[in-house]
C-alpha positions in Angstrom: 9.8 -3.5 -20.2 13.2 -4.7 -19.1 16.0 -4.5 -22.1 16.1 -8.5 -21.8 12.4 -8.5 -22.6 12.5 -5.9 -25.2 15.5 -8.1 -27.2 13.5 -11.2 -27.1 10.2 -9.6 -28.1 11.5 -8.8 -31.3 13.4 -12.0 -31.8 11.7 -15.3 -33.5 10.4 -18.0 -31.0 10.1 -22.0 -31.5 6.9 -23.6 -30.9 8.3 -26.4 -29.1 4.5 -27.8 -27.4 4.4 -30.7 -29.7 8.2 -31.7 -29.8 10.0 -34.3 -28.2 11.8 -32.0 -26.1 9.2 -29.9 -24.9 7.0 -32.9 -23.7 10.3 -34.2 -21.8 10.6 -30.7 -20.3 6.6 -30.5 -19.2 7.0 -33.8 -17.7 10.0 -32.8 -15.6 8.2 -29.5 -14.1 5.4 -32.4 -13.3 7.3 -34.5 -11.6 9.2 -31.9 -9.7 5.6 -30.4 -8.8 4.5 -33.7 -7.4 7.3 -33.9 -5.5 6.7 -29.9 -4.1 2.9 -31.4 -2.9 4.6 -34.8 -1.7 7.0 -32.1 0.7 4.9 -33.2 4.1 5.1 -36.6 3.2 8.6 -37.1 2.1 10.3 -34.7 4.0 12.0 -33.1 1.2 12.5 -28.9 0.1 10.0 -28.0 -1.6 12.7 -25.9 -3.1 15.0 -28.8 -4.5 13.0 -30.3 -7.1 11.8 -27.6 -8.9 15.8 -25.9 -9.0 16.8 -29.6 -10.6 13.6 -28.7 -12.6 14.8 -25.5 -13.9 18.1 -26.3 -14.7 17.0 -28.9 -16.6 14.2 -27.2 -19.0 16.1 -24.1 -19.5 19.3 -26.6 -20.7 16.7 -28.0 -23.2 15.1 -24.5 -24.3 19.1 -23.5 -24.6 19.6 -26.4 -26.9 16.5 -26.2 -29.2 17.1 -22.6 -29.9 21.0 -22.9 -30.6 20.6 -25.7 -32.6 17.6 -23.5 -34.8 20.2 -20.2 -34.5 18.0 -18.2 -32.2 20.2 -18.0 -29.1 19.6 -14.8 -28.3 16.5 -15.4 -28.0 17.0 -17.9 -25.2 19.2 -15.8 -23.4 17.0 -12.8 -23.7 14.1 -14.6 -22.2 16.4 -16.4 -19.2 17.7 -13.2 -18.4 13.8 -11.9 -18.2 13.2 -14.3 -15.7 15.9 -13.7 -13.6 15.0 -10.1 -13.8 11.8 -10.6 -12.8 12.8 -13.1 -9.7 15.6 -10.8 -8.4 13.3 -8.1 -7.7 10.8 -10.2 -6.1 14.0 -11.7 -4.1 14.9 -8.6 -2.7 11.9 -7.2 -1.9 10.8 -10.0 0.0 14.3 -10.4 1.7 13.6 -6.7 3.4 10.1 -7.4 4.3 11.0 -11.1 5.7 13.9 -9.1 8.1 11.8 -6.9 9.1 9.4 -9.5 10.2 12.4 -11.2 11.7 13.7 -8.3 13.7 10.5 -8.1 15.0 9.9 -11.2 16.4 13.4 -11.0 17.6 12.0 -8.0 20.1 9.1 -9.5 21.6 6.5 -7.6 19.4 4.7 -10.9 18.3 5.2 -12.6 22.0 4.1 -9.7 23.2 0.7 -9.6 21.6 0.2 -13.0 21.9 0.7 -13.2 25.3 -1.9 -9.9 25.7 -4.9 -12.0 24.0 -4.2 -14.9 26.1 -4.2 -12.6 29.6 -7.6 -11.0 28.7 -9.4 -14.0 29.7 -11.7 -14.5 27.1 -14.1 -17.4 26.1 -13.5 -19.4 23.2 -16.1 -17.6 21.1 -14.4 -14.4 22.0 -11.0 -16.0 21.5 -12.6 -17.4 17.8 -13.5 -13.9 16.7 -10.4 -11.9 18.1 -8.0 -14.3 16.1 -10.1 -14.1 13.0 -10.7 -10.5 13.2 -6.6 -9.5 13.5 -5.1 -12.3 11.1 -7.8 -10.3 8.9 -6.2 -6.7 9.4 -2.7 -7.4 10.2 -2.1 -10.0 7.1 -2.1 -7.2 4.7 1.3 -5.8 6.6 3.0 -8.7 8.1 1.8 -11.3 5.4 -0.9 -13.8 6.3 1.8 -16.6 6.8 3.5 -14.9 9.8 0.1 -13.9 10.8 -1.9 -17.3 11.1 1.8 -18.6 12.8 0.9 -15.8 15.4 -2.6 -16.6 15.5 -2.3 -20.2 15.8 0.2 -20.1 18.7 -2.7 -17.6 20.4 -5.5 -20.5 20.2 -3.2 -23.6 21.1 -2.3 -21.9 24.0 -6.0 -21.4 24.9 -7.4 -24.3 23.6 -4.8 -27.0 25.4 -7.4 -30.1 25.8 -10.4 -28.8 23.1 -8.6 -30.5 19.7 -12.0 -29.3 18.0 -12.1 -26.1 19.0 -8.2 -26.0 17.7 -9.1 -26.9 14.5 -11.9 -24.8 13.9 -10.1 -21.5 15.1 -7.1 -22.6 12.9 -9.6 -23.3 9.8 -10.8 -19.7 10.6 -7.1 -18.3 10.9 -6.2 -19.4 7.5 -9.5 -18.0 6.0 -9.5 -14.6 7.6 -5.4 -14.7 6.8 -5.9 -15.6 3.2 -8.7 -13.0 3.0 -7.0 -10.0 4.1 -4.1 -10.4 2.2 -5.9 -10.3 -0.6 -6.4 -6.9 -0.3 -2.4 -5.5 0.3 0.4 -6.0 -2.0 2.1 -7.0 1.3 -0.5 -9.3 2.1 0.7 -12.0 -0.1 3.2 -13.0 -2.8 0.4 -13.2 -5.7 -0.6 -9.7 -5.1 2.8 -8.5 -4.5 3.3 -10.0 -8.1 0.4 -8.5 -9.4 1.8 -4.8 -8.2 5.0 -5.0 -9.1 3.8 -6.1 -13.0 1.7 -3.0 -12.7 -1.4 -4.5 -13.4 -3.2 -3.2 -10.7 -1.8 0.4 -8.5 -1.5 0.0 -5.0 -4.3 2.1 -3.9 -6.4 0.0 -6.3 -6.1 -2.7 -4.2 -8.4 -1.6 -1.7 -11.1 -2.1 -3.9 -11.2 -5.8 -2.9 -11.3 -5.0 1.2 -15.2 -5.7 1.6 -14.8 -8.7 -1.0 -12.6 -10.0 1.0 -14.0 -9.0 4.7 -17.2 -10.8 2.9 -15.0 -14.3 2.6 -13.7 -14.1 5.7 -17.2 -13.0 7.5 -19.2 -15.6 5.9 -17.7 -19.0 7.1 -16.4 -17.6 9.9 -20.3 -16.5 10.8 -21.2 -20.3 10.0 -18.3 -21.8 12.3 -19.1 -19.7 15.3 -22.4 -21.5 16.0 -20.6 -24.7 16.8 -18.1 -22.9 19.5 -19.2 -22.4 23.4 -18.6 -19.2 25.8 -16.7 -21.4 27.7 -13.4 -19.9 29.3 -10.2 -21.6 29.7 -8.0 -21.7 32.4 -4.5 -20.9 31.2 -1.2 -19.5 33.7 -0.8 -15.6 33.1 2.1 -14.6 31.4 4.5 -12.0 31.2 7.0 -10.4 27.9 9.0 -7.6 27.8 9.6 -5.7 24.6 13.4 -5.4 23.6 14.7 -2.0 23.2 13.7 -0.7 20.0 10.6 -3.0 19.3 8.1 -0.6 18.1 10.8 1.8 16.1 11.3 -0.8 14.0 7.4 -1.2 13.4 8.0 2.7 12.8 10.7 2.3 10.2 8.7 -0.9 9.2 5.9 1.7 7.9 8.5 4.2 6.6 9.6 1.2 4.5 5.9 0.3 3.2 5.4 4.4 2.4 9.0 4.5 0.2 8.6 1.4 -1.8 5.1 2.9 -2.7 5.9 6.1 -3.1 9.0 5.0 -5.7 6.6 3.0 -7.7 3.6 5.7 -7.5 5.7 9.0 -7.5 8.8 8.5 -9.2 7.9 5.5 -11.9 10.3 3.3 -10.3 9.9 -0.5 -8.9 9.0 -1.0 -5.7 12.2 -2.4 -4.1 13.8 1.1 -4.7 12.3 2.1 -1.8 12.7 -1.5 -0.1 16.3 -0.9 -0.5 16.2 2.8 1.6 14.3 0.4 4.1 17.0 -1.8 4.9 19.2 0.6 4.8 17.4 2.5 7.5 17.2 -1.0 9.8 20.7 -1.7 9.1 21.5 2.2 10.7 19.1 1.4 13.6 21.2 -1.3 14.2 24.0 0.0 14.6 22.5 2.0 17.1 21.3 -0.6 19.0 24.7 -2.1 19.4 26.3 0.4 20.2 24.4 2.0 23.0 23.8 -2.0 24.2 26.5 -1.8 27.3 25.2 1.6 28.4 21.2 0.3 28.0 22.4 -3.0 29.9 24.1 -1.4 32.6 21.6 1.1 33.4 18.7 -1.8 33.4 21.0 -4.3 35.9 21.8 -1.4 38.4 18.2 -0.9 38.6 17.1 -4.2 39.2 19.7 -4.6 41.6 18.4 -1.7 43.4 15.0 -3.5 43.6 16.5 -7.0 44.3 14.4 -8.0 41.1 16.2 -11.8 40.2 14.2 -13.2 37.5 15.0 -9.7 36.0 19.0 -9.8 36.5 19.1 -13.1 35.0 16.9 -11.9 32.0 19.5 -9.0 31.4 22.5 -11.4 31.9 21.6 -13.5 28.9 20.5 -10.4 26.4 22.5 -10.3 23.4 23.0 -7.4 21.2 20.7 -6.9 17.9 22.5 -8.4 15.1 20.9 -7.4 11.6 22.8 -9.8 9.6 21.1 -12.8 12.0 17.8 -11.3 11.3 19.0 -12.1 7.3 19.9 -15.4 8.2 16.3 -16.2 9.1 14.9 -15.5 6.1 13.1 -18.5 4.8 15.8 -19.6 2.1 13.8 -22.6 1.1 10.8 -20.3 0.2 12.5 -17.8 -2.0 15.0 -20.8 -3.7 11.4 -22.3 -3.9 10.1 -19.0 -6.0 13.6 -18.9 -7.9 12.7 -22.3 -9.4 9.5 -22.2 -9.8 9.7 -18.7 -11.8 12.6 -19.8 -13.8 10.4 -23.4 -14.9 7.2 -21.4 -15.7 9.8 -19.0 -17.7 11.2 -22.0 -19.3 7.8 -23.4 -20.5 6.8 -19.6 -21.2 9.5 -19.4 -24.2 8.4 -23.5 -24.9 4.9 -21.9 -26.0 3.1 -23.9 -23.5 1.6 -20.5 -21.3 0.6 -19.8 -25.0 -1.9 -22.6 -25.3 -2.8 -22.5 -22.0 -3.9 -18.9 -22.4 -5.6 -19.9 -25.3 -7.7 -22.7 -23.5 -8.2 -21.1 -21.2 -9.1 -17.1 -21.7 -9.8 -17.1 -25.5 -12.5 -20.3 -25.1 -13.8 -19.8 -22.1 -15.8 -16.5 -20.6 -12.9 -14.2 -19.0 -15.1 -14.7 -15.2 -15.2 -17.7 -15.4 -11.8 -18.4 -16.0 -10.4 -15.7 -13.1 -13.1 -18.0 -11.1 -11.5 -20.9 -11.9 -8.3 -19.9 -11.0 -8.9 -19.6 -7.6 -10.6 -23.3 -7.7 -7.1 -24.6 -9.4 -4.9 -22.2 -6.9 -6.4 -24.6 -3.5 -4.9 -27.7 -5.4 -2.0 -26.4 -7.0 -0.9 -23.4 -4.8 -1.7 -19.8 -6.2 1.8 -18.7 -6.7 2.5 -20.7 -9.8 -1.1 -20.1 -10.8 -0.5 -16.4 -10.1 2.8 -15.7 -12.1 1.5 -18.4 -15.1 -1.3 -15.8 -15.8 0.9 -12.8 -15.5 2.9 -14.5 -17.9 0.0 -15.0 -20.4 -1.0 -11.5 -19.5 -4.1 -11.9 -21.5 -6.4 -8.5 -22.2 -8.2 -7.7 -18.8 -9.5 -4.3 -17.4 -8.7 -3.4 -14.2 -12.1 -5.6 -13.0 -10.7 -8.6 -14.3 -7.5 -8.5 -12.5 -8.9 -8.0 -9.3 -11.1 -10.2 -9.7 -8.3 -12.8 -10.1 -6.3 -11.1 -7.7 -9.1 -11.9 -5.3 -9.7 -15.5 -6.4 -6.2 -16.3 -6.5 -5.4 -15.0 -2.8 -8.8 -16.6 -0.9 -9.1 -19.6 -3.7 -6.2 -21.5 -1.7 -8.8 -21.5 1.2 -11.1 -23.9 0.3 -8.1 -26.7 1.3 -5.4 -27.1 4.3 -2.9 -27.3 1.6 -4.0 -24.6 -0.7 -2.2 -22.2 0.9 1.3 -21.4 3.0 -0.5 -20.5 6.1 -3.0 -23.7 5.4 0.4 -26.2 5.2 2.5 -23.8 8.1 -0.7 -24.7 10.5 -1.1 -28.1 9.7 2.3 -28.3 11.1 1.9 -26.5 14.1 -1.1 -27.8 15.3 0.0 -31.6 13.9 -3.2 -33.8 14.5 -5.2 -31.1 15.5 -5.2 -29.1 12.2 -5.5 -31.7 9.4 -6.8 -31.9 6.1 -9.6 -33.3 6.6 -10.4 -31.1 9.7 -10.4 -28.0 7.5 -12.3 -30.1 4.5 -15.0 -30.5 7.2 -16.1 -26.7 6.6 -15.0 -26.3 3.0 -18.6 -25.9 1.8 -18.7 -23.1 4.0 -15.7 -21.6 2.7 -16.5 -22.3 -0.5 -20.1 -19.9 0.5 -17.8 -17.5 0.9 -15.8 -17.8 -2.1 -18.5 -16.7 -4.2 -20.3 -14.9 -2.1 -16.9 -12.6 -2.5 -17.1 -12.9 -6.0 -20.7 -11.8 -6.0 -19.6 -8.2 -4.2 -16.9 -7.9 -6.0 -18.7 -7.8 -9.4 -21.5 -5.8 -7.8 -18.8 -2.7 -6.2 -16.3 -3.4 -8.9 -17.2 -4.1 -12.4 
């Protein structure tokens, strides 16, 4: 428990659900929400409205509680929230470079371009995507992973619009699915770890509840795809210098920041921090035996006459960590810094406190964990994710996987329920639309509780 948290907890708090000024600040996080769906449409940052949002509830929770003498209270609470954001920020900050750097090498080309040189059919092509969104979603995140996968069946798929969108429908499943079971799979069960509700090896638990919810549609879908085999140009990619040491200090990272939560009581981003700093040294490495690298590389393709290969070394540029951080998706995490301060805001206003209520004290505690993954496909799980954690209300360790899993896969059963849902429908524009992925939503859905059903049978 942070000191912040610790000084509000034993402070008095206002019950402001029924005021004037805690309707006003509901209705702004509504409209500011409606403007966060409204982002395709009106071409606006998601992460603008809800940082107007913020400011503006935490202004009125400032207000109330000065003028009722309990301003520590208020501060003690904003300060919780920021807490609790900055370590998500940095976390997620090393793990986005990383992710960064290595796209910067090749690494994701690379494997793209090996799937599309196998010449496989479509089934084939189907399955394979599926299959390693599934696995590699708990390491890279299953945003970056259904970006790589869609890229993959675009490229194969040039002329089939149908089989496009039911590979990407089956992207965003098997993505969703298997991040479910990683705290590096996705940002609700990244929250979930670093609140400690659930330990990191606890996790795994949910791996055949989710290969179940990724196995079921995806069963269901491949009966309407054909063997047949596309004709697309060969291509080649050449990993930069360093590619798959940075997948190796990539893993070194994942080991620290679990080993200074599980070993030495510590948070996470401890160990996120030695990360970086490990990248940063690697680096400087890079850079500095760049000319030497270069100059060995352009005297032997001189030697063998190789052109395309001079003018491929003429244009390399050294590796520039600081870039990498510059392509970190600022809009995202201003997005989370928002949305994390508002739900704090309406936290302190007493509103989580009913909501709780409603929610986990009338209804059975299942059902509700079910129902949050229903709510997460509409609303997006994030906020539905760090609202409950916020409630905290009495679970075992059953009960928060369970909405662990349902939170992570919920946001399935729609195009827009989750990141890599919304990320596709703007890389395959047209193809990938709403109501292409709707199409198979009762399948999905099959899935959904088919996941459910394992998970209560293994798990609780």
């Amino acid at each position: 428990m942070s000191v912040a948290l610790a000084q509000a907890s034993t402070l008095a708090t206002i019950d402001l659900t029924s005021s004037v000024a805690g309707i006003c600040a509901l209705v702004v996080f509504v409209l500011a929400y409606v403007l966060v769906i409204a982002e395709e449409s009106l071409h606006l940052q998601k992460s603008k409205p809800v940082l107007l949002a913020a400011g503006i509830i935490w202004v009125v929770v400032a207000l109330s509680y000065s003028s009722a003498g309990l301003s520590a209270t208020a501060e003690a609470a904003f300060r919780h929230s920021l807490l609790e954001y900055t370590e998500l920020f940095l976390f997620l900050m090393v793990a986005m470079t990383y992710i960064s750097a290595m796209e910067e090498r090749g690494l994701f080309d690379a494997l793209r371009v090996w799937i599309v040189n196998k010449g496989l059919s479509l089934r084939q092509v189907f399955w394979l995507t599926g299959v390693m969104s599934f696995f590699i979603s708990p390491v890279a995140d299953n945003l970056t992973t259904a970006l790589l996968m869609c890229a993959v069946v675009t490229k194969l798929g040039q002329g089939q619009p149908k089989f496009i969108a039911i590979a990407c429908t089956n992207i965003v499943v098997a993505a969703n699915a298997g991040g479910a079971f990683s705290p590096f799979g996705d940002i609700t069960t990244l929250m979930v770890w670093q609140k400690g509700m659930v330990e990191f090896t606890q996790f795994f638990a949910l791996f055949v509840p989710s290969a179940v919810n990724y196995l079921v549609p995806a069963v269901l879908m491949s009966l309407f795809i054909g063997n047949a085999k596309p004709a697309v140009e060969k291509e080649q990619v050449i990993l930069k210098r360093g590619a798959l040491r940075i997948v190796a200090l990539f893993l070194i990272t994942i080991t620290c920041a679990v080993s200074a939560h599980s070993v030495l009581g510590m948070p996470p981003v401890l160990g996120m921090m030695i990360g970086l700093g490990l990248l940063q040294f690697f680096g400087y490495f890079l850079r500095r035996s760049f000319p030497r690298s270069i100059a060995l590389k352009m005297k032997a393709a001189k030697a063998n006459k190789d052109d395309a290969q001079i003018a491929y070394l003429s244009g390399r540029q050294p590796f520039d960590i600081f870039s990498r951080i510059s392509q970190v998706e600022w809009d995202t995490m201003l997005f989370f810094y928002g949305l994390m301060l508002c739900i704090g805001g309406l936290s302190i206003m007493g509103y989580l406190a009913v909501a709780s209520e409603l929610i986990y004290q009338v209804w059975d505690t299942t059902l509700a964990n079910i129902a949050v993954g229903i709510l997460s496909a509409v609303v997006d799980n994030i906020p539905v994710m760090y609202a409950v954690l916020t409630m905290q209300p009495e679970m075992d360790l059953g009960q928060w996987l369970l909405v662990t899993l349902t939170a992570g896969v919920g946001g399935s059963l729609l195009s827009i329920g989750s990141a890599a849902g919304v990320a596709l429908m703007g890389q395959a524009r047209g193809i990938y639309t709403f109501s292409a992925h709707l199409k198979w939503t009762p399948a999905i859905m099959l899935g959904y509780f088919a996941s459910i059903g394992f998970h209560i049978w293994l798990n609780m």
